[in-house]
NUSEGU-53420 format. One record per residue: x, z, y of N, C-alpha, C, O in turn; chain; residue number from 1. Coordinates in Angstrom, 3 decimals. Layout:
REM residues N
<r n_u="X" n_w="Z" n_v="Y" ca_u="X" ca_w="Z" ca_v="Y" c_u="X" c_w="Z" c_v="Y" o_u="X" o_w="Z" o_v="Y" chain="A" n="NUM"/>
...
REM end
This chain:
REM residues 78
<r n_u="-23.436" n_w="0.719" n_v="90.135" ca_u="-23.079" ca_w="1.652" ca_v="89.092" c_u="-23.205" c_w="1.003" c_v="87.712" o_u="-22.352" o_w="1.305" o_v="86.878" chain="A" n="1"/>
<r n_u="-24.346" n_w="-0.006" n_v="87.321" ca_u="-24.877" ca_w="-0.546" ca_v="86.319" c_u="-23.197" c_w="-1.492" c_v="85.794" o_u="-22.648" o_w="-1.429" o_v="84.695" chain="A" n="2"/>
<r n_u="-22.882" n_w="-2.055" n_v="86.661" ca_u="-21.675" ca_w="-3.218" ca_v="86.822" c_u="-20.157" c_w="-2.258" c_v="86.059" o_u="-19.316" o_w="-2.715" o_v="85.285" chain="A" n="3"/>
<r n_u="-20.255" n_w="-0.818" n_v="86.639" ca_u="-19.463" ca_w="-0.415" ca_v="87.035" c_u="-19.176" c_w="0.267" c_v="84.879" o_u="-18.071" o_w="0.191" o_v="84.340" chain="A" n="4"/>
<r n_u="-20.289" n_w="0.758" n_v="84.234" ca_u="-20.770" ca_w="0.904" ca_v="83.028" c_u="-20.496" c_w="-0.320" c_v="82.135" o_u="-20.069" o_w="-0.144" o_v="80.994" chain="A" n="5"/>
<r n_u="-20.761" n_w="-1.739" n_v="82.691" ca_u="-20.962" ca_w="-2.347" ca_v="81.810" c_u="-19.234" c_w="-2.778" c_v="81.586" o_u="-18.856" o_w="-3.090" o_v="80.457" chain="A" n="6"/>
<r n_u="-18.178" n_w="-2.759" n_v="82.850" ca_u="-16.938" ca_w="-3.556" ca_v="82.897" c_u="-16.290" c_w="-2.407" c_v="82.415" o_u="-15.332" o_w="-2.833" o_v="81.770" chain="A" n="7"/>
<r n_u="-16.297" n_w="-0.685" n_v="82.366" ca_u="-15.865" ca_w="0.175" ca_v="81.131" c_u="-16.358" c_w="-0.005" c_v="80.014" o_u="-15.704" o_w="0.543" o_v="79.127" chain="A" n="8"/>
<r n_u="-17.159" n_w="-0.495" n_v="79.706" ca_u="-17.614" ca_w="-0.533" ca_v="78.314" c_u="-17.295" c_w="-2.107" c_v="77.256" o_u="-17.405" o_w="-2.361" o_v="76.057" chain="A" n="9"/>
<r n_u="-16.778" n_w="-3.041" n_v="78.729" ca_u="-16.320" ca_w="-4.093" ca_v="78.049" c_u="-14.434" c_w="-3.603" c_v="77.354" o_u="-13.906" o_w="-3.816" o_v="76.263" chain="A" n="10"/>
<r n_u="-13.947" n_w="-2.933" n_v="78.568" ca_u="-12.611" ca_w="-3.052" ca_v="78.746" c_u="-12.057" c_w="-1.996" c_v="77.215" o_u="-11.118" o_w="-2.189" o_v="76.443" chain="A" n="11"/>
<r n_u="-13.175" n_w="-0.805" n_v="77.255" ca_u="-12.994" ca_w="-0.011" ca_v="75.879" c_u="-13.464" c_w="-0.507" c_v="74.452" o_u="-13.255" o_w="0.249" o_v="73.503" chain="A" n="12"/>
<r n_u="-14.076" n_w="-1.710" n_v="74.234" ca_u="-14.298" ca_w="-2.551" ca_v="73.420" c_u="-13.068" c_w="-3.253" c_v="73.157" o_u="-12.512" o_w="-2.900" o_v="72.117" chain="A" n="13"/>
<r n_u="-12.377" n_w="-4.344" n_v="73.966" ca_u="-11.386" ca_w="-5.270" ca_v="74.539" c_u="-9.870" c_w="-5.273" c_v="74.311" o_u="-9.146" o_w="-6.086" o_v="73.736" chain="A" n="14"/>
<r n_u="-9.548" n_w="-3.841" n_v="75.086" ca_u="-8.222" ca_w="-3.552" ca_v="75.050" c_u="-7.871" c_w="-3.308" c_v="73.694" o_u="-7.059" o_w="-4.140" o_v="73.290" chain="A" n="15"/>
<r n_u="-8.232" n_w="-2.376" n_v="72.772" ca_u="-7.851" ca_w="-2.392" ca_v="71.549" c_u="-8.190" c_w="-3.209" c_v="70.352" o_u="-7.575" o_w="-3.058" o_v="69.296" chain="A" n="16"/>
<r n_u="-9.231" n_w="-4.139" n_v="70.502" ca_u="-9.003" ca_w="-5.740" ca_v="70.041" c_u="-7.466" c_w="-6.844" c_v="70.570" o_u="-6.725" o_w="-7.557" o_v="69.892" chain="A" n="17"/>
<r n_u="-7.492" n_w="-6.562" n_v="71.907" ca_u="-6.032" ca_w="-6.864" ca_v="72.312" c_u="-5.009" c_w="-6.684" c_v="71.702" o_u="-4.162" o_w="-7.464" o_v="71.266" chain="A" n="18"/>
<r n_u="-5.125" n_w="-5.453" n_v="71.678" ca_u="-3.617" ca_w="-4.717" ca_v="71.040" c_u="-3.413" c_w="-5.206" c_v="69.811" o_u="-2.330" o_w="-5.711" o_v="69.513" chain="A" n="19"/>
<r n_u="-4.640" n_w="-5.097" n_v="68.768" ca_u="-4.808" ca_w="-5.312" ca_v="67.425" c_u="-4.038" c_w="-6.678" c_v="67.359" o_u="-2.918" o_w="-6.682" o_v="66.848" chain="A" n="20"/>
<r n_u="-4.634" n_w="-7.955" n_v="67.900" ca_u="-4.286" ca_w="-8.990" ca_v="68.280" c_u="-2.568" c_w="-9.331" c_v="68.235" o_u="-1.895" o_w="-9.944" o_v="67.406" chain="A" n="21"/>
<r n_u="-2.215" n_w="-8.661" n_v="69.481" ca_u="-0.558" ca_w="-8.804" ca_v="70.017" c_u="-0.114" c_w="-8.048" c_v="68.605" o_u="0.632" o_w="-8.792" o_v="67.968" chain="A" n="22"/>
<r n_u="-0.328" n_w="-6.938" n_v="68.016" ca_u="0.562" ca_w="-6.321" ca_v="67.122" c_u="0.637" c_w="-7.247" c_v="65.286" o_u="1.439" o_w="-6.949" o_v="64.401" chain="A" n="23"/>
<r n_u="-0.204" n_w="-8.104" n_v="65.213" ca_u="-0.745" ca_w="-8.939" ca_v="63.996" c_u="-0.129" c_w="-10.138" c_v="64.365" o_u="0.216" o_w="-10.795" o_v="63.383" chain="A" n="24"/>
<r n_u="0.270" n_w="-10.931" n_v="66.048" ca_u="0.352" ca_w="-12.102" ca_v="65.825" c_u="1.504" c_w="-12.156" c_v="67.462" o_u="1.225" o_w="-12.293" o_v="68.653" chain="A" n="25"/>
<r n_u="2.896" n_w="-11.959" n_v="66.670" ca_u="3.499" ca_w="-11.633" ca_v="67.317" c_u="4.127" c_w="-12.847" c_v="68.172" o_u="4.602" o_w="-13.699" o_v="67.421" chain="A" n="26"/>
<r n_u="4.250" n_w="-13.137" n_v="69.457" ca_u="4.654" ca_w="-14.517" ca_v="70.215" c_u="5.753" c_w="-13.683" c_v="71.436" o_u="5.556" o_w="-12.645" o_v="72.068" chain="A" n="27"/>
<r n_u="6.862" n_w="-14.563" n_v="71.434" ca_u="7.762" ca_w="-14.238" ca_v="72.569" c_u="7.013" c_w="-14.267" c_v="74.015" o_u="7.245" o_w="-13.256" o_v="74.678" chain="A" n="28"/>
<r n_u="6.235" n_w="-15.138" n_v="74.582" ca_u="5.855" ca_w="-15.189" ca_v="75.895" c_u="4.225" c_w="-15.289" c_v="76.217" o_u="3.335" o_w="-16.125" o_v="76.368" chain="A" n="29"/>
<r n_u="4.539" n_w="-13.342" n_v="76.214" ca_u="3.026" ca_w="-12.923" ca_v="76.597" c_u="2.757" c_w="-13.018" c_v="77.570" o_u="3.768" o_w="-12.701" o_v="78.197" chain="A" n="30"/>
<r n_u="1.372" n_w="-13.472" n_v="78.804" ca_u="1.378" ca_w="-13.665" ca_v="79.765" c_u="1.127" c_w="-11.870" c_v="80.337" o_u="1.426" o_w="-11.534" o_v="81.483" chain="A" n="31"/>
<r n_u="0.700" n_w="-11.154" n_v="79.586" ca_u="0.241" ca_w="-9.460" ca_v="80.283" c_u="1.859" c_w="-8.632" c_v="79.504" o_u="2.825" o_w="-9.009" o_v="78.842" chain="A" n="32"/>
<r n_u="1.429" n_w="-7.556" n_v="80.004" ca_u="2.090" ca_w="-6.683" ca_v="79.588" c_u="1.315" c_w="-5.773" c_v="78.728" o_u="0.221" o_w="-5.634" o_v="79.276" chain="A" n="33"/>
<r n_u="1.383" n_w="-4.843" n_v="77.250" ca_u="0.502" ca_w="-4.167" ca_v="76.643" c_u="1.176" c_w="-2.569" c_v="76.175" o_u="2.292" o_w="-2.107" o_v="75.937" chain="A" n="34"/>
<r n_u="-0.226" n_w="-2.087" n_v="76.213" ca_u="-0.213" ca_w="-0.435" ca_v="75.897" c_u="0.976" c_w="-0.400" c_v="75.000" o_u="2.104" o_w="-0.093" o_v="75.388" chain="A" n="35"/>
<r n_u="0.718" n_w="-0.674" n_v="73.988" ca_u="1.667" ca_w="-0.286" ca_v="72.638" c_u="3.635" c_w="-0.984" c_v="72.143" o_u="4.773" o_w="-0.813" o_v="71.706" chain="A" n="36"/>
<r n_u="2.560" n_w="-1.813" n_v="72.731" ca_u="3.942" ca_w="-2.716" ca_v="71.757" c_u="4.237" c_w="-4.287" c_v="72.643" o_u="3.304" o_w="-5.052" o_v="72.887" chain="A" n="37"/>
<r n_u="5.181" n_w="-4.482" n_v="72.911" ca_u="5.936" ca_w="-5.820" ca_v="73.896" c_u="6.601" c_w="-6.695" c_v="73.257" o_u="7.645" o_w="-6.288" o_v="72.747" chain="A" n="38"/>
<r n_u="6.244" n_w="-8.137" n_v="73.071" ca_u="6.976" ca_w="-8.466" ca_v="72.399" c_u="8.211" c_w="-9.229" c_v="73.339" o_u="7.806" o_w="-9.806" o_v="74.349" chain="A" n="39"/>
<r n_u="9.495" n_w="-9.258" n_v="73.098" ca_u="10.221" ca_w="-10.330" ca_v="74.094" c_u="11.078" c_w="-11.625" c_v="73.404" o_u="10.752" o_w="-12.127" o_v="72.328" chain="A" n="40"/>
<r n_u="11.761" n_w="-11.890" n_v="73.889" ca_u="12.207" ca_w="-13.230" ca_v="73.486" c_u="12.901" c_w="-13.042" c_v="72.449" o_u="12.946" o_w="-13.810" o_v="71.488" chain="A" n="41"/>
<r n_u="13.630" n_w="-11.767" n_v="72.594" ca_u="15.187" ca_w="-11.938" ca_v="72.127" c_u="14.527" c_w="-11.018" c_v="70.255" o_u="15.156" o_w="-10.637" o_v="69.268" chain="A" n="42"/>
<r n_u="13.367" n_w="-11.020" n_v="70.528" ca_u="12.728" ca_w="-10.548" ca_v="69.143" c_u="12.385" c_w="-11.439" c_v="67.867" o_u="12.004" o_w="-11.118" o_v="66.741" chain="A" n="43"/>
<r n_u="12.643" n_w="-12.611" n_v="68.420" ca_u="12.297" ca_w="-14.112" ca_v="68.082" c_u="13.577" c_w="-14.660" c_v="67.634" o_u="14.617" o_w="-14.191" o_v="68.096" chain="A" n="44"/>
<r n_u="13.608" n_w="-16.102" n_v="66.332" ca_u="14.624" ca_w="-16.826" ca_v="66.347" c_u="14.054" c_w="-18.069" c_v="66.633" o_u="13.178" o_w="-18.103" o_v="65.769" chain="A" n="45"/>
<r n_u="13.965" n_w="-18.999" n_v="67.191" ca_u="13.580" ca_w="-20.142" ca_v="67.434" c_u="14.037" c_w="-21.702" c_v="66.594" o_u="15.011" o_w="-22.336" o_v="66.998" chain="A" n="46"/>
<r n_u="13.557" n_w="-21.981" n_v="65.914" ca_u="14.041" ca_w="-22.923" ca_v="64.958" c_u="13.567" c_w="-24.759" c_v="65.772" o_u="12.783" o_w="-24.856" o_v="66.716" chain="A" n="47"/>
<r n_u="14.083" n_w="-25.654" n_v="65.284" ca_u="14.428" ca_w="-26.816" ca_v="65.570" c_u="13.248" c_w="-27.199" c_v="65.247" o_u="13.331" o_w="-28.359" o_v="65.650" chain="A" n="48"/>
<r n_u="12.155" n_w="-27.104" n_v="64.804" ca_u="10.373" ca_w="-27.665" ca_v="64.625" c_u="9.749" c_w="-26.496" c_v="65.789" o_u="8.618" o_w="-26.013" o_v="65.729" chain="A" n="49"/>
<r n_u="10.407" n_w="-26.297" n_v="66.460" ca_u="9.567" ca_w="-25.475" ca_v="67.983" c_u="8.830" c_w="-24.219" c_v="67.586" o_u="8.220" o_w="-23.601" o_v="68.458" chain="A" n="50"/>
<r n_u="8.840" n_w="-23.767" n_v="66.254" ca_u="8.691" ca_w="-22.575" ca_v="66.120" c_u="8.970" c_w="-21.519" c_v="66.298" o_u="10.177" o_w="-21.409" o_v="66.509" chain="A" n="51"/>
<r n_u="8.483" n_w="-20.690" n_v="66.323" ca_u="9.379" ca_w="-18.776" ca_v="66.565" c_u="9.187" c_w="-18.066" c_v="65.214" o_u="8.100" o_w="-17.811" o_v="64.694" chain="A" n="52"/>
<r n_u="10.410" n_w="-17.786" n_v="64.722" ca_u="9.886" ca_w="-16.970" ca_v="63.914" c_u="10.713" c_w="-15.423" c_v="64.124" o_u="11.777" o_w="-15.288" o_v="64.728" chain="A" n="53"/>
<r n_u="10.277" n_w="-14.815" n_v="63.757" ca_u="10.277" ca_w="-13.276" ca_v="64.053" c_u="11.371" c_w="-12.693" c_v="63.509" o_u="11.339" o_w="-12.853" o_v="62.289" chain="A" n="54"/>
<r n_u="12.734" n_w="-11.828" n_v="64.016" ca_u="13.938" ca_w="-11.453" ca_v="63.369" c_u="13.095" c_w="-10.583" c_v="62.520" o_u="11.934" o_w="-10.200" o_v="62.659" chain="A" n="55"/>
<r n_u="14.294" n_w="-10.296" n_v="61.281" ca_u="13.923" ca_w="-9.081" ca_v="60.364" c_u="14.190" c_w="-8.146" c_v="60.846" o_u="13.426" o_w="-7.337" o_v="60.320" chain="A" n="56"/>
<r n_u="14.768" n_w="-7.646" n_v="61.517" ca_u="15.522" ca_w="-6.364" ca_v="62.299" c_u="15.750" c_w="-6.315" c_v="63.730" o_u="15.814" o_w="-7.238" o_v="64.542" chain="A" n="57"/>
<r n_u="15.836" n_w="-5.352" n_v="63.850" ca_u="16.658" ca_w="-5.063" ca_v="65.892" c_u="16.622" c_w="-3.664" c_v="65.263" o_u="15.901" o_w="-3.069" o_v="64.462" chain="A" n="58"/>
<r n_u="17.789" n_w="-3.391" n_v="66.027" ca_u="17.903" ca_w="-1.962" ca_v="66.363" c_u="17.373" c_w="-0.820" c_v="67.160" o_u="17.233" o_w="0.394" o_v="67.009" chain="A" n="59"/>
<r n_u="17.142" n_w="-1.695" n_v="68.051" ca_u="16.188" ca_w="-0.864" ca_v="69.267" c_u="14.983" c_w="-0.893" c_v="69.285" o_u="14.347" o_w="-0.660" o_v="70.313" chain="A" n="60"/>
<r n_u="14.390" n_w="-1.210" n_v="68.051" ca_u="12.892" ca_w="-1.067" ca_v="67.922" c_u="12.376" c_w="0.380" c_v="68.124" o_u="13.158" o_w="1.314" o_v="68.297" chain="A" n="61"/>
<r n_u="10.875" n_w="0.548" n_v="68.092" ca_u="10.350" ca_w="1.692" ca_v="68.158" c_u="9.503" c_w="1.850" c_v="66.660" o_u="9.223" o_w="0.734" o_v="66.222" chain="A" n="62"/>
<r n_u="9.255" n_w="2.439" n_v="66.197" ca_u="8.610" ca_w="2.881" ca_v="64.948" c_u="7.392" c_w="1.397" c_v="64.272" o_u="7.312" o_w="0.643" o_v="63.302" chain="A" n="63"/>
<r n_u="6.575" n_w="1.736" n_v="65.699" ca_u="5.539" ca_w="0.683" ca_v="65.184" c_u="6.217" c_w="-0.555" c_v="65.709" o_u="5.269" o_w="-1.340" o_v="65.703" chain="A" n="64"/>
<r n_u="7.182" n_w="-1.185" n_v="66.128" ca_u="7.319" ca_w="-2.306" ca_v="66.225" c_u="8.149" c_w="-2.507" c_v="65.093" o_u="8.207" o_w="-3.627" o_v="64.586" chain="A" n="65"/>
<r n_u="8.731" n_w="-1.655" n_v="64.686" ca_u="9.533" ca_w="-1.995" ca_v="63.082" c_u="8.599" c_w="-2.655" c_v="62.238" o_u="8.501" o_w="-3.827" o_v="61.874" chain="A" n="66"/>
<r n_u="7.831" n_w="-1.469" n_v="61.978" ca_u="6.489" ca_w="-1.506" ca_v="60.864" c_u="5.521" c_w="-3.082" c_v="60.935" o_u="4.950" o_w="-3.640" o_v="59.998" chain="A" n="67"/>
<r n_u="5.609" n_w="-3.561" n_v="62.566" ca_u="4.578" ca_w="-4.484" ca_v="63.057" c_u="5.963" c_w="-5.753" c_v="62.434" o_u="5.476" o_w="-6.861" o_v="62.209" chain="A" n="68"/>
<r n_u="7.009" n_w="-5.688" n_v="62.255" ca_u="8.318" ca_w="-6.541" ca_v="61.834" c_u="7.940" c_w="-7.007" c_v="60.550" o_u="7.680" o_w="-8.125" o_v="60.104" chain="A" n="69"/>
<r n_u="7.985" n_w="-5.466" n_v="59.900" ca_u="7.898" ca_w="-5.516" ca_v="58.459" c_u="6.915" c_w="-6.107" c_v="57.446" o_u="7.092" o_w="-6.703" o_v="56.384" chain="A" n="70"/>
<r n_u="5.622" n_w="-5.679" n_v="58.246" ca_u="4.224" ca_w="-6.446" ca_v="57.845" c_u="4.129" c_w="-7.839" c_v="58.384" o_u="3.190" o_w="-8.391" o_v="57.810" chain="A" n="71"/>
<r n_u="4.566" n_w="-8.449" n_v="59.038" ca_u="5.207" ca_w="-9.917" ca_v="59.425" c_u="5.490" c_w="-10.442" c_v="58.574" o_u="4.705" o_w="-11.164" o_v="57.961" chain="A" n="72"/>
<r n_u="6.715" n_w="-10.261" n_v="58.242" ca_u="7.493" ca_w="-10.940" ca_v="57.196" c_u="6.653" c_w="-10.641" c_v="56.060" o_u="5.943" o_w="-11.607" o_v="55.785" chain="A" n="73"/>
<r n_u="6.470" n_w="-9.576" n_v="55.249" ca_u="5.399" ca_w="-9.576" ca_v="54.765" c_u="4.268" c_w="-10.587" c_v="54.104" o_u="4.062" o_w="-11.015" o_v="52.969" chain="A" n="74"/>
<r n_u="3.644" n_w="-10.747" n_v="55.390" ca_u="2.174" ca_w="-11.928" ca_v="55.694" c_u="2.795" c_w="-13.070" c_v="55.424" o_u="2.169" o_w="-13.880" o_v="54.741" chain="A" n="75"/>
<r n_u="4.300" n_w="-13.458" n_v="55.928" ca_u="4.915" ca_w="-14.380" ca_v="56.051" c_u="4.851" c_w="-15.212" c_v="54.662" o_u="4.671" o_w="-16.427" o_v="54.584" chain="A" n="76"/>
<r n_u="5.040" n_w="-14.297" n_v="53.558" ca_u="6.023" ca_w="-14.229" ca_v="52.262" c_u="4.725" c_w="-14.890" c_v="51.165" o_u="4.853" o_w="-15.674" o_v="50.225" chain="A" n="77"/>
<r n_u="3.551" n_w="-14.266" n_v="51.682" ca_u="2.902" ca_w="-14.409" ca_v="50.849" c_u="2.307" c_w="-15.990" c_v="50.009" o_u="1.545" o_w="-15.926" o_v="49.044" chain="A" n="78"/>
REM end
């Protein structure tokens, strides 16, 4: 039971450090899949120094993945 307390209490610590994580530092090839927000390839432009950098737009975004776009570029700029 002790085990059983301590691996909920890691995972409710964890997961939303995760999330925080994936939504701040956005990479085409996540090895999990996450609660909130996914990032995929085609979200990415890939430039000739092996970088990714992040489109300004898609259409088919969802609210917070706009917003998670916008504050990107953003961070980017500064």
């Amino acid at each position: 039971m002790i085990l059983f307390e301590i691996y909920l209490s890691l995972t409710l610590v964890m997961t939303p450090l995760d999330e925080s994580w994936n939504y701040l530092h956005p990479y085409p090839y996540k090895m999990k899949k996450y609660i909130l927000l996914n990032w995929y390839k085609e979200d990415f432009h890939f430039w000739i120094d092996g970088s990714w950098i992040l489109k300004q737009k898609n259409n088919n975004d969802s609210k917070l993945k706009a917003k998670a776009r916008r504050q990107w570029h953003e961070r980017q700029t500064k």
